[in-house]
C-alpha positions as MATLAB code, in Angstrom:
seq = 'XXXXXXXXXXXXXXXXXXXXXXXXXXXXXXXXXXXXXXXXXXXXXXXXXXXXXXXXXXXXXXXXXXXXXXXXXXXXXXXXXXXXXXXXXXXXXXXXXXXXXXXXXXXXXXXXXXXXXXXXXXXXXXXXXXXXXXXXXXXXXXXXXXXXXXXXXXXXXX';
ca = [
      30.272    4.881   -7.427;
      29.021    3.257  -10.687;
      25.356    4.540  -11.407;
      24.258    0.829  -11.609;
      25.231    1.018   -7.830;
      23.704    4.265   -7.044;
      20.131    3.218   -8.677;
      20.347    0.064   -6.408;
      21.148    1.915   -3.350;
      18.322    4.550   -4.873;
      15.505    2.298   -5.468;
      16.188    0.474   -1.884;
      16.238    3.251   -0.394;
      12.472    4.359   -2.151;
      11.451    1.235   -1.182;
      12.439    1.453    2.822;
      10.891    4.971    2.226;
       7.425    3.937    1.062;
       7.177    1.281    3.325;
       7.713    3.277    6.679;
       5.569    6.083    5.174;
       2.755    3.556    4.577;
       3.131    2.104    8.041;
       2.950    5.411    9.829;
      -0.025    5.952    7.786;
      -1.408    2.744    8.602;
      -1.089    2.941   11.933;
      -1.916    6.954   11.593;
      -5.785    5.132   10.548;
      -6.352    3.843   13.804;
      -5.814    6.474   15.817;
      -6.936    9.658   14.024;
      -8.907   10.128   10.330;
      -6.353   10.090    7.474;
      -7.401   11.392    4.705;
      -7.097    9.433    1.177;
      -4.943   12.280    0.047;
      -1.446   11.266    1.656;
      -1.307    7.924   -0.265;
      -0.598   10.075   -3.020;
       3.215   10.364   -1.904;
       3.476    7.079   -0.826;
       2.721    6.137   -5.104;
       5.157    8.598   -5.823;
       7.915    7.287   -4.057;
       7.068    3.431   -4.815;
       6.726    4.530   -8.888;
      10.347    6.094   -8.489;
      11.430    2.650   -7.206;
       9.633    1.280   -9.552;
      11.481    2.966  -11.976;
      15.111    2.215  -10.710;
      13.865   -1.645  -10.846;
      13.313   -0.963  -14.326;
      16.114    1.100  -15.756;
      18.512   -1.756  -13.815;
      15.811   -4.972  -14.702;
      14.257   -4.644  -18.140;
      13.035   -7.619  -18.166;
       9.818   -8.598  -16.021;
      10.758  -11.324  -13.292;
       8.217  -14.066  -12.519;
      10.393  -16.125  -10.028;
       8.903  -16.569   -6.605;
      11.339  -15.787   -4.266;
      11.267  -16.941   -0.207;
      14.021  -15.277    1.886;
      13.265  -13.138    4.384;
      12.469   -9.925    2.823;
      10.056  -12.228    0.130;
       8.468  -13.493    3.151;
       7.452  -10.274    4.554;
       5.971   -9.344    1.315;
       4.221  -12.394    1.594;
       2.796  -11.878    5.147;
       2.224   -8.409    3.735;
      -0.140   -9.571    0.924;
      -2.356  -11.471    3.237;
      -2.829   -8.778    5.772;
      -3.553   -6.628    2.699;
      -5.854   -8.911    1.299;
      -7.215   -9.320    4.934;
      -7.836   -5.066    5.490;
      -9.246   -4.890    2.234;
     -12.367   -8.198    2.932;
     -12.733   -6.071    6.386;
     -13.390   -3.061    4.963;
     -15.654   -4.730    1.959;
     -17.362   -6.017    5.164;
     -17.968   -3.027    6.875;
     -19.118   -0.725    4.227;
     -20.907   -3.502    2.852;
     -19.573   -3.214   -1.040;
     -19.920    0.501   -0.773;
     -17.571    2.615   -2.479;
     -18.677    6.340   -1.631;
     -20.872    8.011    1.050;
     -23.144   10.844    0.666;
     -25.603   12.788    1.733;
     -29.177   12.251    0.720;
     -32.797   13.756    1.878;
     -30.238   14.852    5.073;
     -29.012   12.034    6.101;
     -26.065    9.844    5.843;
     -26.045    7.096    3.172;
     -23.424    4.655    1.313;
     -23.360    4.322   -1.824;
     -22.028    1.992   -4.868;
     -22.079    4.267   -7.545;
     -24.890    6.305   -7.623;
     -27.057    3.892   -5.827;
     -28.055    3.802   -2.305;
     -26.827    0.588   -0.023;
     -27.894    1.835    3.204;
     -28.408    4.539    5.537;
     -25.303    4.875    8.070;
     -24.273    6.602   11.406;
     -22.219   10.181   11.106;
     -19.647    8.203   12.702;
     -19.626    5.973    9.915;
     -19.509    8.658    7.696;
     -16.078   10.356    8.712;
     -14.479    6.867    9.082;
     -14.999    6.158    5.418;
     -12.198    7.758    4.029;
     -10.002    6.342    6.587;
     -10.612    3.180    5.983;
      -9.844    3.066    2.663;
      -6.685    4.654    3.350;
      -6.102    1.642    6.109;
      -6.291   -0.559    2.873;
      -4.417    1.476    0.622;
      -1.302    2.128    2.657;
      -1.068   -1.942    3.419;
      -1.188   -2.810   -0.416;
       1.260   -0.210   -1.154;
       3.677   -1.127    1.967;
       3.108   -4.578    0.246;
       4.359   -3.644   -2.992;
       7.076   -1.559   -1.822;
       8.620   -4.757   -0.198;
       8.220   -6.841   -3.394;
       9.927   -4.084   -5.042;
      12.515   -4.092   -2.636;
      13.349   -7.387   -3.812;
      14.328   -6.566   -6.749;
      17.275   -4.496   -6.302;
      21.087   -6.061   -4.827;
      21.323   -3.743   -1.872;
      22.361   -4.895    0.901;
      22.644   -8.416    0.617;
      22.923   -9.137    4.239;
      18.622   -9.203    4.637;
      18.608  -11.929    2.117;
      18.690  -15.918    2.791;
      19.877  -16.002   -0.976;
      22.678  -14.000   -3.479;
      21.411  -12.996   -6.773;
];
């Protein structure tokens, strides 16, 4: 196998990986607490597919593609978009928690927004890990794009 080949197959195959680690962490968010800590991985593996799309693509692509694996990227992005105004929503712009004088409080920076449940408190995390695993599922799909392998899930042959 030519090493053009294997860093196709490679960077797919990061790709497929990042996406179905994001989307058992995704759906991880709704039943348990996920910490932020395991989208670390899931940045790993994209940036290693990130790399393969570079080493084989130097050049930055700007086309916009719509076959089928473009489209779920697409559908992707709006959910994303979509997780990330509902959890703007619910923690009301906030982007820590605390404790202060005892009791629960979000915070944007080091200012206080408003004083919130302990429930509240321990979903937090989780929901910015809800967001972060759908952008990065998002991105791993656009990545996907980028590489040859297989063929058969495209509409189109590059």
């Amino acid at each position: 196998m030519d090493t053009q080949g294997a860093l196709d197959k490679l960077g797919f195959s990061l790709c497929i990986g990042t996406f179905v680690f994001c989307a058992i962490l995704h759906v991880g968010t709704f039943v348990a607490i996920v910490s932020l800590f395991w989208i670390i991985p899931a940045s790993f593996l994209l940036a290693g597919a990130v790399l393969c799309s570079s080493v084989l693509n130097p050049r930055p692509r700007f086309a916009l593609h719509f076959d089928k694996l473009s489209m779920l990227g697409w559908v992707l992005l709006i959910y994303a978009l979509c997780t990330f105004a509902y959890d703007y929503k619910t923690t009301g712009g906030a982007t820590s928690v605390g404790i202060v004088n005892g009791q629960y409080v979000s915070m944007y920076k080091d200012r206080v927004i408003r004083v919130i449940t302990d429930s509240e408190y321990k979903m937090f995390p989780d929901l910015w890990t809800r967001v972060m695993s759908a952008w990065i599922a998002m991105m791993a799909v656009f990545c996907a794009t980028s590489f040859r392998w297989p063929l058969e899930y495209r509409s189109e042959q590059r």
